[in-house]
C-alpha positions as CSV (number, residue, x, y, z in Angstrom):
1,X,35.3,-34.9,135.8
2,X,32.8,-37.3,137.2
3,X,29.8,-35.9,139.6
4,X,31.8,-36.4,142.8
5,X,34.0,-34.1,141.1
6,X,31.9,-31.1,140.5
7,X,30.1,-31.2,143.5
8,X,33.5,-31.6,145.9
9,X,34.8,-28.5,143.1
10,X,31.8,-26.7,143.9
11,X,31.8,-27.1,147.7
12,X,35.1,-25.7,147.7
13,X,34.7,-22.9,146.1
14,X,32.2,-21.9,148.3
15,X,34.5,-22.1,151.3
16,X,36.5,-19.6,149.8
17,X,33.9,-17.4,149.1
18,X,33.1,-18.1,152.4
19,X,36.2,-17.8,154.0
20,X,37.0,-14.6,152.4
21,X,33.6,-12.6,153.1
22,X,34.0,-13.7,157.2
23,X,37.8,-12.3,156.6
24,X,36.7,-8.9,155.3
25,X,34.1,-8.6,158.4
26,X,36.4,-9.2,160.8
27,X,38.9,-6.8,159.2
28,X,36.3,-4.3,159.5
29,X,35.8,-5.2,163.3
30,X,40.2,-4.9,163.7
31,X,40.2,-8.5,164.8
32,X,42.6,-9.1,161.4
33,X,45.7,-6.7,161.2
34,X,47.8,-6.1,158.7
35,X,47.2,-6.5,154.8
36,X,44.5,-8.6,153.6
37,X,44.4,-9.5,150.1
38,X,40.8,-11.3,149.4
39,X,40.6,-13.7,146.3
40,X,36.4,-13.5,146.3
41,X,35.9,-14.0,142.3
42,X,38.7,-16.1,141.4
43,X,37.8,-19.4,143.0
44,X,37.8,-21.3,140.1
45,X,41.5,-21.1,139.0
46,X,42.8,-22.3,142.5
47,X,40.3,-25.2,142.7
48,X,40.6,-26.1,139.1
49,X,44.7,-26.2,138.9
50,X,45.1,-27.7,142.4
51,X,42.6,-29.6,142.1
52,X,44.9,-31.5,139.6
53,X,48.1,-31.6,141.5
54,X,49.0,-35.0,143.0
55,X,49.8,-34.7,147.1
56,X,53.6,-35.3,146.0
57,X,53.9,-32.0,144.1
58,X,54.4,-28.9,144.9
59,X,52.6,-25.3,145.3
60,X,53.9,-22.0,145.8
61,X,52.1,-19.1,145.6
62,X,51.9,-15.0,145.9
63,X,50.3,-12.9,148.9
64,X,46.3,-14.0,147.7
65,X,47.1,-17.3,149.2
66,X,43.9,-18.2,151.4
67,X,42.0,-19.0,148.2
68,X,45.0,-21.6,147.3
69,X,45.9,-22.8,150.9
70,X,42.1,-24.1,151.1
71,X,41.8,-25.4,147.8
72,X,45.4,-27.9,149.1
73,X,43.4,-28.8,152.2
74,X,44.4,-26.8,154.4
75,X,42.5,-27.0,157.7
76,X,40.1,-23.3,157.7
77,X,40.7,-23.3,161.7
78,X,44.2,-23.0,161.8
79,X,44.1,-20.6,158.8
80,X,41.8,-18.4,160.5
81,X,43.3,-18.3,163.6
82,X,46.8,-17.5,161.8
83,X,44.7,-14.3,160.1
84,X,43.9,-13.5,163.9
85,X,47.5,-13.5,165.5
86,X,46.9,-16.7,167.2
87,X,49.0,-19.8,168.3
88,X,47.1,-22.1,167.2
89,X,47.6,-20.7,163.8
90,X,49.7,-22.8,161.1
91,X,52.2,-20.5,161.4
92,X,51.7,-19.6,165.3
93,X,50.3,-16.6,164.5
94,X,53.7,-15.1,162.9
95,X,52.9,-15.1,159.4
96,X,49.8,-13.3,159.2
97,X,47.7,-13.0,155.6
98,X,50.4,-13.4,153.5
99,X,52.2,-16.5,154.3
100,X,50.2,-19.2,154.9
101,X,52.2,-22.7,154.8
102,X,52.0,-26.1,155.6
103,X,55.2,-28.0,154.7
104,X,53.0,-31.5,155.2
105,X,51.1,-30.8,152.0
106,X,54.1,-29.1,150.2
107,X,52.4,-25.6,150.5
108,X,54.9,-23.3,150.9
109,X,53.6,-20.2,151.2
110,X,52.1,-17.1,150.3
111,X,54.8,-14.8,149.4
112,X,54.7,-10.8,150.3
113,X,57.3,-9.6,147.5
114,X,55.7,-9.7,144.2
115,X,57.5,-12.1,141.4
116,X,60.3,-13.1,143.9
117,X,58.6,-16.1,144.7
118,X,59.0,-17.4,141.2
119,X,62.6,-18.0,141.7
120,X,62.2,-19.9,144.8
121,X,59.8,-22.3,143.1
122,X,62.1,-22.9,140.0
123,X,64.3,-23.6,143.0
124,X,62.4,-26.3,144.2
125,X,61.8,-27.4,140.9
126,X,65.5,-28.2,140.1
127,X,65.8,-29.9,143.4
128,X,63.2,-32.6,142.2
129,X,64.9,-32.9,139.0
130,X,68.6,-33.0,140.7
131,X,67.0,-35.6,143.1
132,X,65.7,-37.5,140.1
133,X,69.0,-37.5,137.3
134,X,72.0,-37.1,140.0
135,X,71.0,-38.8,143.0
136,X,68.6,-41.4,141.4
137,X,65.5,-40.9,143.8
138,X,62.0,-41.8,142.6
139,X,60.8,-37.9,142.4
140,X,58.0,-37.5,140.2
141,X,57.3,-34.6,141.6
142,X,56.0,-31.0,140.1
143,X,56.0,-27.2,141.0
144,X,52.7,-25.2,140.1
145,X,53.8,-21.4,140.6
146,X,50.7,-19.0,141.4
147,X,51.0,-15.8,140.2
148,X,49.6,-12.3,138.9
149,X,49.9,-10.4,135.5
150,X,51.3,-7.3,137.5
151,X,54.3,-10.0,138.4
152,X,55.1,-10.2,134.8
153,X,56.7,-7.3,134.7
154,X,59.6,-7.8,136.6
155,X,63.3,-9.2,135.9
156,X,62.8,-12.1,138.7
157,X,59.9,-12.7,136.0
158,X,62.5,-13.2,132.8
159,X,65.1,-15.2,135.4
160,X,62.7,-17.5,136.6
161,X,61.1,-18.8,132.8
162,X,64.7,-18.6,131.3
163,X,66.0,-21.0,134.0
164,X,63.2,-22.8,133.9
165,X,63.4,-23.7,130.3
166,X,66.9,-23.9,130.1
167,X,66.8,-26.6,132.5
168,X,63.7,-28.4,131.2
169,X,62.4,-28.2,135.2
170,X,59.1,-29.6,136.2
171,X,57.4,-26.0,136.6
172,X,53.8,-25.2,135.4
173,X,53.5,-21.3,135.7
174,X,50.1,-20.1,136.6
175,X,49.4,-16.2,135.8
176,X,46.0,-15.4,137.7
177,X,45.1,-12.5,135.3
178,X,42.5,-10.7,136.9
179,X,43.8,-7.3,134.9
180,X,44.6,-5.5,137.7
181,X,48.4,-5.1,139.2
182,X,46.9,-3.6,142.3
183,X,45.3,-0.7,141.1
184,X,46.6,0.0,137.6
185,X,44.8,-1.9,134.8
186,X,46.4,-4.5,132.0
187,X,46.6,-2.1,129.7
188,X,48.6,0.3,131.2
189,X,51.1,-1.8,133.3
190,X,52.3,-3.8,130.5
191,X,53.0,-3.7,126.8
192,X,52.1,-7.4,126.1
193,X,48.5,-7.7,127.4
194,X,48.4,-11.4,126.4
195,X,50.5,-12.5,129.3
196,X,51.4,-15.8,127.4
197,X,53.3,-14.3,125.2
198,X,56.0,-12.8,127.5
199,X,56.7,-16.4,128.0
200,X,56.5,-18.3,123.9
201,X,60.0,-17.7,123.4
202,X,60.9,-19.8,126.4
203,X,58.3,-22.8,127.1
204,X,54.6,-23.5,125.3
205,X,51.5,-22.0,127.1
206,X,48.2,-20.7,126.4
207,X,45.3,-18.1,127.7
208,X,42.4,-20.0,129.6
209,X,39.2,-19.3,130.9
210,X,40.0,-19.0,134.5
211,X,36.4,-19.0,135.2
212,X,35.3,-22.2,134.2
213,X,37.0,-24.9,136.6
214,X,36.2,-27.6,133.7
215,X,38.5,-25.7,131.8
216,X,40.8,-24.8,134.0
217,X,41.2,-28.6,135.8
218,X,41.7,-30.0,132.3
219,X,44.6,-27.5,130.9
220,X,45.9,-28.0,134.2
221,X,45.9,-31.7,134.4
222,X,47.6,-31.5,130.6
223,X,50.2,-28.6,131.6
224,X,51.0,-30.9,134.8
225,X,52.0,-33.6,132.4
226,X,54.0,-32.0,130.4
227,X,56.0,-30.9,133.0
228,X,56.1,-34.6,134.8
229,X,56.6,-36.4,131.8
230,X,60.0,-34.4,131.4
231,X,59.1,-31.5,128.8
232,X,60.2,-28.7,131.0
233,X,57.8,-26.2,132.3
234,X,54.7,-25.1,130.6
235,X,52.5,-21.5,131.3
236,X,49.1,-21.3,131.7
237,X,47.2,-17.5,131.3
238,X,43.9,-17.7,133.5
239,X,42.1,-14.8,132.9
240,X,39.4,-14.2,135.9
241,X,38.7,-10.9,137.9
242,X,38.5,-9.8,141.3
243,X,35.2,-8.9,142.8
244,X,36.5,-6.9,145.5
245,X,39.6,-4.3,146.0
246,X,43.4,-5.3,145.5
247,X,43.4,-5.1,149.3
248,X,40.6,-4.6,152.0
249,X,41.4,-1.3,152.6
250,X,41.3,-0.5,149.0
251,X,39.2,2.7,147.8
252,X,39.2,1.2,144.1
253,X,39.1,4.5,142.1
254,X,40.2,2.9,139.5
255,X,36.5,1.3,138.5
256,X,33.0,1.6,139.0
257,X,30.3,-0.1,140.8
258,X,29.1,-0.4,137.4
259,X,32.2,-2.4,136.4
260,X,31.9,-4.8,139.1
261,X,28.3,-5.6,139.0
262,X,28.5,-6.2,135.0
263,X,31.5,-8.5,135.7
264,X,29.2,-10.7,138.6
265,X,27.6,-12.0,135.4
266,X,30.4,-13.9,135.3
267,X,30.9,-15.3,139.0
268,X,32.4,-18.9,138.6
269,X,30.6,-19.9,141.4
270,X,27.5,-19.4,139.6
271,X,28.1,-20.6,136.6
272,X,29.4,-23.8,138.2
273,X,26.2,-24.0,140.3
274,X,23.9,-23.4,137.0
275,X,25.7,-26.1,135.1
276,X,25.4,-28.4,138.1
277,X,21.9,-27.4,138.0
278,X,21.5,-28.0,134.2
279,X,23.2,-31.6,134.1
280,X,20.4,-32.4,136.8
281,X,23.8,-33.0,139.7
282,X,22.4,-30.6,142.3
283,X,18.8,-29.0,143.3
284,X,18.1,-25.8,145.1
285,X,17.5,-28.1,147.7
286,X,20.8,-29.7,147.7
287,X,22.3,-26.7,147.3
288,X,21.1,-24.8,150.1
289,X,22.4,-27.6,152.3
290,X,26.0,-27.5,150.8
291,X,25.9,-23.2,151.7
292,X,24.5,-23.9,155.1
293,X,27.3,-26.7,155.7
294,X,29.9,-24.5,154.2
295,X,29.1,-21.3,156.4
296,X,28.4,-23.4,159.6
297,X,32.2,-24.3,158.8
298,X,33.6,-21.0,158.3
299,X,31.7,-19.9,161.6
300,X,33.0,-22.4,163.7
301,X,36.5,-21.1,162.1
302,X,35.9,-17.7,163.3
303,X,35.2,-19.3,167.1
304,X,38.0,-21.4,167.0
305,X,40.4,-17.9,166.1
306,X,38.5,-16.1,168.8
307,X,39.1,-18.6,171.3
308,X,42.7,-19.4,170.8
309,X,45.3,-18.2,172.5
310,X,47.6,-15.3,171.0
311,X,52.0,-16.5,171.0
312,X,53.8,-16.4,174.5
313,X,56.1,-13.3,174.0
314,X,58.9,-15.6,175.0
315,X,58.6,-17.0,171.6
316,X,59.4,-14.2,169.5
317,X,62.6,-15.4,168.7
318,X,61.5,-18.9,168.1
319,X,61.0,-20.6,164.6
320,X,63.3,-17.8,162.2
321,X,65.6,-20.2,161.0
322,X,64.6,-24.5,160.0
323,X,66.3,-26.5,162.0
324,X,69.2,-28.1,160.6
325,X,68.4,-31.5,158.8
């Protein structure tokens, strides 16, 4: 990764961070209903693996999907605004948290039921390759899959890298292991703590430092390949942790403060500033001016939700189904 790199790596990251501390304000302040599921602390696997995705692939993702949507470009205005209820939302205020999408950069969404989603993207996996060996259309095209180790432990789990391999689809599957399925830690939701390993008897994969986006954009990149090149699928283990609770209303019982502030030792946004810092690519300076940019963006965000208008009630019924083709 070149300088350009790391810097546009590290901008994003803070938008998230950004993003996602202006979310949990106006939570508190009831302008955000519903669930909200903050990804503050696991920046670095979203804008690593993304970050390696060509604009032809594909991303699907589970119900922490504002850390992911941003890192695919997503616009923050219309994201916020959809966290508000608004029309001018990307999905006209009907989605909510949850399900973010934009089917012009092949995001398709945050998904609400936990491990269903995988099945939909080995879905869209074997339409690329059905496109690609029966119909004979140039589609190079991949699916990463977001999602966590509590995921892991359900059958849509087993279908989804059993079809996946049997097939040899063009699948990378991305566990975000941040050792918590909601409230109940690794070691008690799961007999196989390496996540991995669930899947070695189906495709190769490996356990990454999902705090370190070097490390994650380079096993990406490689996993992305595999997959492209015609392998079949390949699983990547990030291991990271959330800084804040499984939701925002979350009591978190299940740790200490003491946890949490030993863990911000290993904030990935930090790191990657210090090793910017290190390799002489940013100053304080500079750095100061990237926050101040980044939370000037987020702010005008915010105004843009406030000000938008909330959906006509005459289009309740509007936009259930896709129109037909």
């Amino acid at each position: 990764m070149d300088k350009q790199d790391l810097l546009a790596d590290y901008r994003t990251m803070l938008l998230i961070r950004s993003f996602e501390e202006h979310c949990q304000q106006q939570y508190t302040r009831a302008r955000i209903g519903g669930f909200l599921h903050l990804y503050v602390g696991q920046e670095a696997v979203a804008v690593g693996a993304i970050g390696a995705l060509k604009p032809q692939d594909h991303l699907v993702t589970h119900y922490r999907d504002h850390g992911h949507a941003l890192a695919r470009g997503l616009d923050p205005q219309p994201l916020m605004a959809e966290l508000f209820g608004r029309q001018t939302g990307t999905s006209k205020g009907k989605g909510g948290s949850m399900h973010f999408a934009d089917d012009a950069k092949h995001f398709w969404g945050g998904y609400a039921i936990v491990g269903a989603h995988l099945l939909l993207a080995v879905g869209i996996a074997y339409g690329i390759q059905y496109k690609r060996e029966v119909l004979g259309q140039d589609d190079d095209g991949v699916v990463m899959c977001f999602f966590g180790d509590g995921a892991t432990n359900g059958g849509e789990f087993y279908e989804a890298i059993s079809l996946a391999a049997l097939y040899k689809l063009p699948i990378v599957f991305l566990c975000e292991n941040n050792e918590f399925a909601m409230g109940t830690p690794l070691s008690v939701h799961t007999a196989v703590t390496e996540i991995h390993k669930k899947a070695s008897p189906f495709m190769p994969g490996e356990r990454i430092n999902g705090n370190d986006v070097v490390e994650v954009r380079e096993k990406a990149s490689a996993a992305i390949e595999h997959a492209r090149s015609g392998q079949g699928p390949y699983f990547i283990e990030a291991m990271t942790y959330r800084l804040r609770g499984h939701s925002a209303a979350d009591p978190q019982m299940y740790r200490t403060r003491e946890d949490i502030a030993a863990r911000r030792s290993n904030d990935p946004i930090e790191l990657l500033k210090q090793k910017l810092l290190d390799e002489g690519l940013l100053d304080n300076k500079k750095a100061k001016k990237i926050e101040s940019e980044v939370e000037k963006e987020v702010e005008a965000a915010v105004k843009f939700a406030e000000e938008s208008p909330a959906p006509e009630l005459s289009e309740a019924w509007d936009d259930i189904y896709a129109q037909p083709l």
